[in-house]
PAZAPA-4460 file (N, C-alpha, C; in steps of 0.05 Angstrom, whole numbers, plus 32768, in hexadecimal, padded with zeros to 4 digits):
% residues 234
    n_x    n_y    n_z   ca_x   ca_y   ca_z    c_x    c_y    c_z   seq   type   mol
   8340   7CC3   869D   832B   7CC0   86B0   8310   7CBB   86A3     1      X     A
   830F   7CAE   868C   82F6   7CB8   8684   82E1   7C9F   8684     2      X     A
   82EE   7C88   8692   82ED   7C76   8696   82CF   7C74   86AA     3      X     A
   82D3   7C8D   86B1   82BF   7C93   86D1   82A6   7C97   86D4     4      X     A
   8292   7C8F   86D9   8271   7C9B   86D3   8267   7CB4   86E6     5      X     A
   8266   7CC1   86DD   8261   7CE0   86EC   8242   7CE4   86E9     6      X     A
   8235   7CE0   86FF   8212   7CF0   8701   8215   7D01   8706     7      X     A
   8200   7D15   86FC   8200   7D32   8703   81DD   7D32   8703     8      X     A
   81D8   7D3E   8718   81BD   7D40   871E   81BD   7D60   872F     9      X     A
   81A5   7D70   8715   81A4   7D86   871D   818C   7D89   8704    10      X     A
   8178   7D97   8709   8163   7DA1   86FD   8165   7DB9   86EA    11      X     A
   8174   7DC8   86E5   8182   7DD6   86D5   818D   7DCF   86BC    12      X     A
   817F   7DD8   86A6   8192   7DC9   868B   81B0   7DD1   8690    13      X     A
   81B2   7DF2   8692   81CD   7DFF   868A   81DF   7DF7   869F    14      X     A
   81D6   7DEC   86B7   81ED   7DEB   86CD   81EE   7DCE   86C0    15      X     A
   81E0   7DBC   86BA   81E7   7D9A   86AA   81FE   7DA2   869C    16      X     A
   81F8   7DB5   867F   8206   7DAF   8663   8227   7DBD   8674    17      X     A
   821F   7DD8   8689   8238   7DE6   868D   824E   7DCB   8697    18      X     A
   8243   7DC1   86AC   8250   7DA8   86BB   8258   7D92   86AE    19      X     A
   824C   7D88   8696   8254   7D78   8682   826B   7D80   8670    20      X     A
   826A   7D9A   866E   8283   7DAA   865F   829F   7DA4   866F    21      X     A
   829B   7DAC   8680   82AF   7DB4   868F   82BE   7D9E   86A0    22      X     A
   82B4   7D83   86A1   82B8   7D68   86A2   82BA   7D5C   868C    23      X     A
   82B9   7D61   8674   82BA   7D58   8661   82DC   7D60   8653    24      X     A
   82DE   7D7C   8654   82FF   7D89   8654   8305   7D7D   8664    25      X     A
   8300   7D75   867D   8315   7D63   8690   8323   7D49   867F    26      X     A
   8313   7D3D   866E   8312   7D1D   8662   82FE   7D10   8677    27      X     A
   82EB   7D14   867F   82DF   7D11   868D   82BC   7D0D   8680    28      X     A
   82BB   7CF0   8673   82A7   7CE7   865C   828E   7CDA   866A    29      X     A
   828D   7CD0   8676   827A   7CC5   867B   8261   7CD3   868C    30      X     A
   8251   7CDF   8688   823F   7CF3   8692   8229   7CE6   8690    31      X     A
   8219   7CE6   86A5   81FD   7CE5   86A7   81F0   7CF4   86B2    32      X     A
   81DC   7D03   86A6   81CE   7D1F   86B3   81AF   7D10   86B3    33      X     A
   81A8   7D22   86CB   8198   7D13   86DE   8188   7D34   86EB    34      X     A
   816B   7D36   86E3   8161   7D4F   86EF   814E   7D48   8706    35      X     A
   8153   7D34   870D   8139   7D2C   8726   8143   7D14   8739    36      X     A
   813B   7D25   8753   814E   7D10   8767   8140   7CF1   876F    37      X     A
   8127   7CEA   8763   811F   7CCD   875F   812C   7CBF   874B    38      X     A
   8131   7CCD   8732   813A   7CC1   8727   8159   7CBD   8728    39      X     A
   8166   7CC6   8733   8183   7CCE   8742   8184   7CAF   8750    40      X     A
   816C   7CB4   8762   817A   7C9B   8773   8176   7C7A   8765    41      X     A
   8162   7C82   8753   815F   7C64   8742   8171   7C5A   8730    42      X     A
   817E   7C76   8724   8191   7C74   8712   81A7   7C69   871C    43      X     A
   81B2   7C71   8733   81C7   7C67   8742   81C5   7C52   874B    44      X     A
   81BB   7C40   8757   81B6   7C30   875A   81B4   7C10   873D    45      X     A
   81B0   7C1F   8725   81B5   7C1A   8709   81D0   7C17   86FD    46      X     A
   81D7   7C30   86FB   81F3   7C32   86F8   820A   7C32   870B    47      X     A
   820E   7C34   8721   821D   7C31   8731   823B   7C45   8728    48      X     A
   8234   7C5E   8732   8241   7C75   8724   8256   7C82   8736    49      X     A
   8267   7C8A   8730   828E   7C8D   8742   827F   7CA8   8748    50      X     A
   8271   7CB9   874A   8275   7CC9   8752   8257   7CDE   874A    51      X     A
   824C   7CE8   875F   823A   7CF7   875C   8233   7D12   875B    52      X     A
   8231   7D25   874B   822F   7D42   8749   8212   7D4A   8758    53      X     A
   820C   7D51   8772   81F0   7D53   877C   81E3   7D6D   8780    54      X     A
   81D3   7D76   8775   81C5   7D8E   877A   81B9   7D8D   879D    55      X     A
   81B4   7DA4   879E   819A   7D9A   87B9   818B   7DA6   87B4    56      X     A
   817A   7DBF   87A5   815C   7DC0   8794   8157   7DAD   8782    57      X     A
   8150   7DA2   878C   8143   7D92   8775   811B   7D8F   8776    58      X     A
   8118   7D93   8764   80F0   7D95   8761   80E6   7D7E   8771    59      X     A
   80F0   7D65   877B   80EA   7D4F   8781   80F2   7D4B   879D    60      X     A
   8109   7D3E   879E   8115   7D3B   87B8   8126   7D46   87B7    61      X     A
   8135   7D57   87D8   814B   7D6C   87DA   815D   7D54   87D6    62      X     A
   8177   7D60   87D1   8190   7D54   87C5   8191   7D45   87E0    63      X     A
   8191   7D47   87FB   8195   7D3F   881B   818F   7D25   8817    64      X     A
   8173   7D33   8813   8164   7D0C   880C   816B   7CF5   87FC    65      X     A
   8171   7D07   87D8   8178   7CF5   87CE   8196   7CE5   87D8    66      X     A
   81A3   7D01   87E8   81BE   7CF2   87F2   81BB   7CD7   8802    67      X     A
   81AA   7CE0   881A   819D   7CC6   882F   81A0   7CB2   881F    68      X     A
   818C   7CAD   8817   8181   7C93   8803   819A   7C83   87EE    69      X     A
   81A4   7C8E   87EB   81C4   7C8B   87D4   81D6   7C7B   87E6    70      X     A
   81CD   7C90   8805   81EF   7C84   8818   81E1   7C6B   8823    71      X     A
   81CE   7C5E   8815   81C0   7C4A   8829   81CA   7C2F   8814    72      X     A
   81CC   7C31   87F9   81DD   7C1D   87EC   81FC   7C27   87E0    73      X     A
   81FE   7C3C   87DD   821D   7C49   87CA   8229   7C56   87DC    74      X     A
   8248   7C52   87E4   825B   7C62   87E7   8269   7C76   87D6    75      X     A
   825C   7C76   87BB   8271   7C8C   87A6   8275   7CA1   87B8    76      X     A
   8284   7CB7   87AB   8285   7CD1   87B0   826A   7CDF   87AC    77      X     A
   8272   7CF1   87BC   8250   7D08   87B4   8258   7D29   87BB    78      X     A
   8254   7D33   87A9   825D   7D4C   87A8   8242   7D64   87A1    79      X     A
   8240   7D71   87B5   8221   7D7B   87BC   8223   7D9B   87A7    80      X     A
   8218   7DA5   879D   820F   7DC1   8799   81FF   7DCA   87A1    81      X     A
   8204   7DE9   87A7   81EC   7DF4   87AC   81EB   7E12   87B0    82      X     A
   81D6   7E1F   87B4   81D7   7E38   87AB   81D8   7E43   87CC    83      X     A
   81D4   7E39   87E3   81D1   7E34   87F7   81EF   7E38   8801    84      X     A
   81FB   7E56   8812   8210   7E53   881A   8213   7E55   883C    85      X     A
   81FB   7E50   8840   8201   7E52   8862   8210   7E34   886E    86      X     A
   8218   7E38   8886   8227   7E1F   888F   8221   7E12   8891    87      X     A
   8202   7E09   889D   81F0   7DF3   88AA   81EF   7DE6   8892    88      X     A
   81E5   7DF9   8876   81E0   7DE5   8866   81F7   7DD3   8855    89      X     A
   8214   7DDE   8857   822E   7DCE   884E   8227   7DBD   8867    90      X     A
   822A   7DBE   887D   8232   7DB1   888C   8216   7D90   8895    91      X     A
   8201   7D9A   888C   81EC   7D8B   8885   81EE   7D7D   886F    92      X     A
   81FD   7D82   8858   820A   7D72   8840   8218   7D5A   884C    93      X     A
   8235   7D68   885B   8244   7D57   8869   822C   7D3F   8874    94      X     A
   8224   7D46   8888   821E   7D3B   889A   8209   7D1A   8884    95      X     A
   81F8   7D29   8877   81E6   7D0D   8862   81F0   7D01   8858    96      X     A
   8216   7CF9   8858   822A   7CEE   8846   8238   7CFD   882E    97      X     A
   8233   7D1B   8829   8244   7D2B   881E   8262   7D20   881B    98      X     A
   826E   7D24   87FE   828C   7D27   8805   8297   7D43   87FF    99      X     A
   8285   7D51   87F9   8299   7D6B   87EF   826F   7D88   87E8   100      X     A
   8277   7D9C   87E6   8268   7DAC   87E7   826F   7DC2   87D7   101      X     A
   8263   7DCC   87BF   826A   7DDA   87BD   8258   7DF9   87AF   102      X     A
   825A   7E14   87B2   8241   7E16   87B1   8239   7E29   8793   103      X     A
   8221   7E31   8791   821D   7E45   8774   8219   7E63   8778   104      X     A
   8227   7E6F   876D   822E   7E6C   8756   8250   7E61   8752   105      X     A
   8256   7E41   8741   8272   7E43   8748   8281   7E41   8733   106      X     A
   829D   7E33   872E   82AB   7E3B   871B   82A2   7E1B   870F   107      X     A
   82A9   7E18   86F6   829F   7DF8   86EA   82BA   7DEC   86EB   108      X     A
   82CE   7DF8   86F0   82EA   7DEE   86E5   82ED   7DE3   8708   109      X     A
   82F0   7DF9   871B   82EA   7DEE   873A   82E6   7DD2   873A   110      X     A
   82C2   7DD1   8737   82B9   7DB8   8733   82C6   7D99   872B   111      X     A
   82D0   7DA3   8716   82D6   7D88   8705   82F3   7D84   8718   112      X     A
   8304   7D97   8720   831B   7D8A   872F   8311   7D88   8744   113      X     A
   82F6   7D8D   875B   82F5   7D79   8770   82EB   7D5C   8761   114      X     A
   82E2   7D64   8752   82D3   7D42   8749   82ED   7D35   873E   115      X     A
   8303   7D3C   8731   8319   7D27   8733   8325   7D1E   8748   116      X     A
   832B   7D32   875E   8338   7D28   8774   832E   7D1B   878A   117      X     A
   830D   7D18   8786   82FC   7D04   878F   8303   7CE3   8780   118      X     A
   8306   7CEA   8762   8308   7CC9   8756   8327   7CCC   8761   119      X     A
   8341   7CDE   8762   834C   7CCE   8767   8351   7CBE   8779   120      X     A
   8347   7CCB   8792   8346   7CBF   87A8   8341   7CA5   87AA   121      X     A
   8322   7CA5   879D   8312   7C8A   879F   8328   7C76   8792   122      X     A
   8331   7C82   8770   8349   7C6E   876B   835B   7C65   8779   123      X     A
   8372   7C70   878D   837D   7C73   879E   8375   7C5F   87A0   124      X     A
   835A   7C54   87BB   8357   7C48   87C4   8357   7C29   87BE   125      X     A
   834C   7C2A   879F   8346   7C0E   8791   8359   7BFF   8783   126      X     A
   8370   7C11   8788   8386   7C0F   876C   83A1   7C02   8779   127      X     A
   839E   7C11   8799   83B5   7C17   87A2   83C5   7BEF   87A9   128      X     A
   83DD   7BF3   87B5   83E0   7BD3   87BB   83D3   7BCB   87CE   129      X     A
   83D6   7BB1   87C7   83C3   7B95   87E2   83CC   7BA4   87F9   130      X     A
   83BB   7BA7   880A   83C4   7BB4   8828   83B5   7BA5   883C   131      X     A
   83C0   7B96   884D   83B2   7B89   8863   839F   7B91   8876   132      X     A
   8385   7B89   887C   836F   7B98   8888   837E   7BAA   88A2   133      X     A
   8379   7BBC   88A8   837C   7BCD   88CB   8366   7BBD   88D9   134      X     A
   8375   7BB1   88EF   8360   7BAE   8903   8365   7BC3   8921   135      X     A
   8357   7BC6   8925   834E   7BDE   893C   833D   7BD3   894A   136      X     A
   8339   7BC7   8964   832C   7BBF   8974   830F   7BA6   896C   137      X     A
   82F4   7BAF   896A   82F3   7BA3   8951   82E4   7BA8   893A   138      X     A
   82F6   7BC0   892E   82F1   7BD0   8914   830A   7BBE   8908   139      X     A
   82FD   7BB1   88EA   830D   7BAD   88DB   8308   7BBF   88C1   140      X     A
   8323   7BCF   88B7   8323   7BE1   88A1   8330   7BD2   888D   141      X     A
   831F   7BC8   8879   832A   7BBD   885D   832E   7BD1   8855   142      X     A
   834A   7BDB   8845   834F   7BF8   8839   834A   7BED   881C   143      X     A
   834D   7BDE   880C   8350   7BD3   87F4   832A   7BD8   87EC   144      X     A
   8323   7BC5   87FD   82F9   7BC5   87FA   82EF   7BD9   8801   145      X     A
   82FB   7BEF   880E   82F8   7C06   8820   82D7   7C03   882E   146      X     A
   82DF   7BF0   883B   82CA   7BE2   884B   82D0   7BE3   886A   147      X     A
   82C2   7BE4   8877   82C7   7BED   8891   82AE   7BD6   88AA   148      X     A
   82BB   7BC0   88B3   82AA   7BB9   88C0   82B1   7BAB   88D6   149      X     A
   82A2   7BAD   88EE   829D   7BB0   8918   8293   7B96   8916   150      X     A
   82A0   7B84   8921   8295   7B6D   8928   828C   7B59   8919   151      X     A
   829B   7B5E   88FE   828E   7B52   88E6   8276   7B5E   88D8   152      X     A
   8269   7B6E   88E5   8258   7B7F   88D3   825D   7B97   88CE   153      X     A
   8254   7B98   88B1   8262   7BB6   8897   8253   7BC4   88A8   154      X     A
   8262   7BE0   88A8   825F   7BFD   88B1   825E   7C0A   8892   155      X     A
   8242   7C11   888F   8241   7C29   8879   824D   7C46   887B   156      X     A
   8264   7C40   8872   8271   7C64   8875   8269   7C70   8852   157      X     A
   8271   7C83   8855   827C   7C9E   883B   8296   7C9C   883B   158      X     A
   8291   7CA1   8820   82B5   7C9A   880E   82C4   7CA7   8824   159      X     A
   82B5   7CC4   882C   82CA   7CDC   8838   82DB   7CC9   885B   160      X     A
   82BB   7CC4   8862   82BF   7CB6   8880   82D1   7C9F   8885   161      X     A
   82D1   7C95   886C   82E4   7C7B   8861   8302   7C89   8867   162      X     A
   8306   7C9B   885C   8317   7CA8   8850   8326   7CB1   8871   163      X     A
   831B   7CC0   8884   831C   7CCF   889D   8329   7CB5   88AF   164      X     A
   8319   7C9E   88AC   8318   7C8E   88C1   8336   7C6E   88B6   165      X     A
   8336   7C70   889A   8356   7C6A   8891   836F   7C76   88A1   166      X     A
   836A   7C8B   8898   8381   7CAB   889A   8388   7CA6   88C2   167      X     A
   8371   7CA3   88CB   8375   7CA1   88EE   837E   7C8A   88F5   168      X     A
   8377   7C77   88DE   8384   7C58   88EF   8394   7C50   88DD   169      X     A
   83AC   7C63   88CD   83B9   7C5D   88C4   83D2   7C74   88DA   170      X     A
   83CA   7C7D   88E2   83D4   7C8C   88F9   83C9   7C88   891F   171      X     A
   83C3   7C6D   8917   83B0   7C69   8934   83CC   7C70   894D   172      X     A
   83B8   7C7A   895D   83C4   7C85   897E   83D1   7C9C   8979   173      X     A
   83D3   7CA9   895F   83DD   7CC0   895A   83C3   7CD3   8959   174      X     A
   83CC   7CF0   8965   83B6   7D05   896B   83BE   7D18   8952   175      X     A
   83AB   7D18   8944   83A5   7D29   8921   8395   7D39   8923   176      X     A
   839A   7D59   8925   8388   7D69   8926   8373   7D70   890C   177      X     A
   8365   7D81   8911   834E   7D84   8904   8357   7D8C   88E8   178      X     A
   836A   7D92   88E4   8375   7DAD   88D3   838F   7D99   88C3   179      X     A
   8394   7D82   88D1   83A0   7D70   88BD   8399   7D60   88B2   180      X     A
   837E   7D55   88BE   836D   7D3C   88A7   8365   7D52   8894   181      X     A
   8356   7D64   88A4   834A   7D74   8882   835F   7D7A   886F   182      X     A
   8377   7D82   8877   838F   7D8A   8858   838E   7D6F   8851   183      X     A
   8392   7D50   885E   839E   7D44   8858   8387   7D35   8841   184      X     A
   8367   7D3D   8846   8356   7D2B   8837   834E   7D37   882A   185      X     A
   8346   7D55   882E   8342   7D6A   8819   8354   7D70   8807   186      X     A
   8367   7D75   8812   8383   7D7F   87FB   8370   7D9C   87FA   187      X     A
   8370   7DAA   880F   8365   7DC7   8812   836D   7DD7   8821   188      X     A
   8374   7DF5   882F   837B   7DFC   8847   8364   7DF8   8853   189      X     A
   8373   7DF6   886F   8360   7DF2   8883   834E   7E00   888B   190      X     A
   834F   7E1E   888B   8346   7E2E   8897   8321   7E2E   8890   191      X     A
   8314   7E27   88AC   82F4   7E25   88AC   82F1   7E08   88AB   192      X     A
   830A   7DFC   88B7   82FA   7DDC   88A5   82F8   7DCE   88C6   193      X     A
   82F0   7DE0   88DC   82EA   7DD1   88F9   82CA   7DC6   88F7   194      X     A
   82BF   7DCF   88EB   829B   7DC2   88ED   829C   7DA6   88D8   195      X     A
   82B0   7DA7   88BD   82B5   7D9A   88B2   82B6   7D7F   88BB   196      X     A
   82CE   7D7C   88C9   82DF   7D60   88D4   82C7   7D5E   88E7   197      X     A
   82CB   7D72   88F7   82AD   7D64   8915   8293   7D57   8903   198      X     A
   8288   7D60   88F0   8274   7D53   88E7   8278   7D2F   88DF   199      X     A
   828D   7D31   88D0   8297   7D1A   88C3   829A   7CFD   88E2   200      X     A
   82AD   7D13   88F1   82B3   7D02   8909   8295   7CFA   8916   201      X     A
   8281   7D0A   8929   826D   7D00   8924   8262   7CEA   8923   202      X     A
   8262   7CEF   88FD   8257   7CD7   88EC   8266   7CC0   88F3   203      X     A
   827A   7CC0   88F8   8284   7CA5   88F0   8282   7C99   8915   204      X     A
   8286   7CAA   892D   827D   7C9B   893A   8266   7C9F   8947   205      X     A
   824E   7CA4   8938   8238   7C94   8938   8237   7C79   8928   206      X     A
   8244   7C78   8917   8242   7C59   8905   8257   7C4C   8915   207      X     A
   8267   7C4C   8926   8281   7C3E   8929   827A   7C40   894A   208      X     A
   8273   7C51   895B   8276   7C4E   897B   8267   7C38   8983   209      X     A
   825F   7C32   8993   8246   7C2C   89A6   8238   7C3A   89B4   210      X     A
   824B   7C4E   89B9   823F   7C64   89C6   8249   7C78   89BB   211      X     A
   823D   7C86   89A7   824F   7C9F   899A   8255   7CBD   89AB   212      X     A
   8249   7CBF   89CA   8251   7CD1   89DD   825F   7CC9   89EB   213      X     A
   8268   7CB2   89F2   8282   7CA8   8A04   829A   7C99   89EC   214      X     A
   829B   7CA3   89D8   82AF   7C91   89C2   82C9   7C80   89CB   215      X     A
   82CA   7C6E   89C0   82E3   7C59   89CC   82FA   7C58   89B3   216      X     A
   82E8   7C5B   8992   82FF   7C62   898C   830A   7C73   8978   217      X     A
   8300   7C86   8979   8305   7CA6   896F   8304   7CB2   898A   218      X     A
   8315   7CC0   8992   8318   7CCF   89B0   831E   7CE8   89A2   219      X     A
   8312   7CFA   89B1   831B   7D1C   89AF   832F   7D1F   89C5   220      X     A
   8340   7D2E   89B6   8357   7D39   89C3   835F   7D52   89CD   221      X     A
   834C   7D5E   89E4   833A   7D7B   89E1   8357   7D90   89DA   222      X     A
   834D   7DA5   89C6   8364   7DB5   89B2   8373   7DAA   89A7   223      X     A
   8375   7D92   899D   838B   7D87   8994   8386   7D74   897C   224      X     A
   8361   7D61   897A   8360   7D55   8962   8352   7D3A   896F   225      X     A
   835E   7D2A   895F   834F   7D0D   8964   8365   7CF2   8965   226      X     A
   8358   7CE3   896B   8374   7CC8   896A   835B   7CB7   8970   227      X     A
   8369   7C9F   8958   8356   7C8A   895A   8368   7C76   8966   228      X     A
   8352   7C62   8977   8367   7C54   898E   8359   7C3B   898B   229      X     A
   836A   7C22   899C   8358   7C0B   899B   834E   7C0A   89C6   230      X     A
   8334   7C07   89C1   832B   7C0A   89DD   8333   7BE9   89EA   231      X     A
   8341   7BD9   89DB   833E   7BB5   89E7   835E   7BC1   89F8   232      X     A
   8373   7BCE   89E7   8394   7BD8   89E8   8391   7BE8   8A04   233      X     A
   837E   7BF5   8A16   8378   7C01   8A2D   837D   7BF3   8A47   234      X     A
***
């Protein structure tokens, strides 16, 4: 894996060198440490980096922000820290394009296996065979470009939302509860992960509805989950 460019942006020398260690025993070489979230977002934009380690103190801009601004040209992964364990604020990660959260004080070894199973994913995606676009009404899902676009125009998702909205329309008209996308994209137990998926879902139809309070094609399936449908097939 070492193939991979890893930013780590956090204002802290010892949480840098600790996080560099401990990705580094992974085989995990390519590190760029980064203490300031202006320069975070310049840098990225520079290097074009698989995967982002994000503080949210940062002296400059909160990690939120620098997230905003990131999800406005990059899809990488983004994996938030923070010392911050109340819900609103995981779930406020989620919500700015978060893929994962995790908080301090934590383990470094933790770390480095969500950050592989983020690249593998993303590999997954880039590696896997030629697969013919999904069309869904008119959402076309390139799984190969993991590009996602309504009418001919790109829908900016998150790797994760990418990830959610595959998984449903590779199961379209089937009802997937809350508690099996998360095992199935987390590779985590479920348990606590209902604010999770609702955030994600949400997101994606605000970028994907027309009307994201009357949805046509993510439907809730009250107790039971979600099913993505084609509203033209009605």
């Amino acid at each position: 894996m070492n193939q991979y460019k890893i930013m780590i942006v956090d204002d802290e020398p010892d949480i840098l060198k600790l996080l560099e260690k401990a990705l580094t025993l992974e085989n995990l070489n390519g590190i760029i440490k980064i203490d300031r979230g202006i320069e975070a977002i310049n840098m990225c934009k520079k290097i074009k980096p698989d995967l982002i380690i994000l503080d949210i103190m940062l002296p400059d801009l909160d990690g939120y922000e620098v997230c905003k601004q990131i999800r406005q040209f990059s899809h990488c992964p983004i994996l938030f820290l923070s010392s911050k364990n109340d819900e609103f604020d995981k779930i406020l990660g989620l919500a700015v394009g978060g893929d994962d959260y995790v908080t301090k004080p934590f383990s470094p070894k933790e770390v480095a296996y969500r950050v592989k199973a983020q690249l593998r994913r993303t590999a997954y995606q880039k590696n896997d065979l030629v697969r013919e676009p999904i069309k869904i009404g008119a959402l076309t899902l390139d799984i190969d470009g993991c590009q996602v676009t309504k009418e001919g125009k790109e829908m900016k998702l998150t790797a994760k939302e990418f990830e959610i909205l595959q998984y449903l329309a590779e199961n379209k008209g089937r009802v997937i509860s809350r508690e099996r996308l998360y095992e199935a994209l987390w590779h985590e137990d479920s348990i606590g992960c209902d604010n999770t998926i609702m955030v994600h879902i949400r997101h994606l139809r605000q970028k994907l509805e027309s009307d994201p309070t009357a949805p046509q094609y993510i439907i809730t399936i009250k107790g039971l989950g979600y099913k993505l449908v084609d509203p033209y097939e009605k």
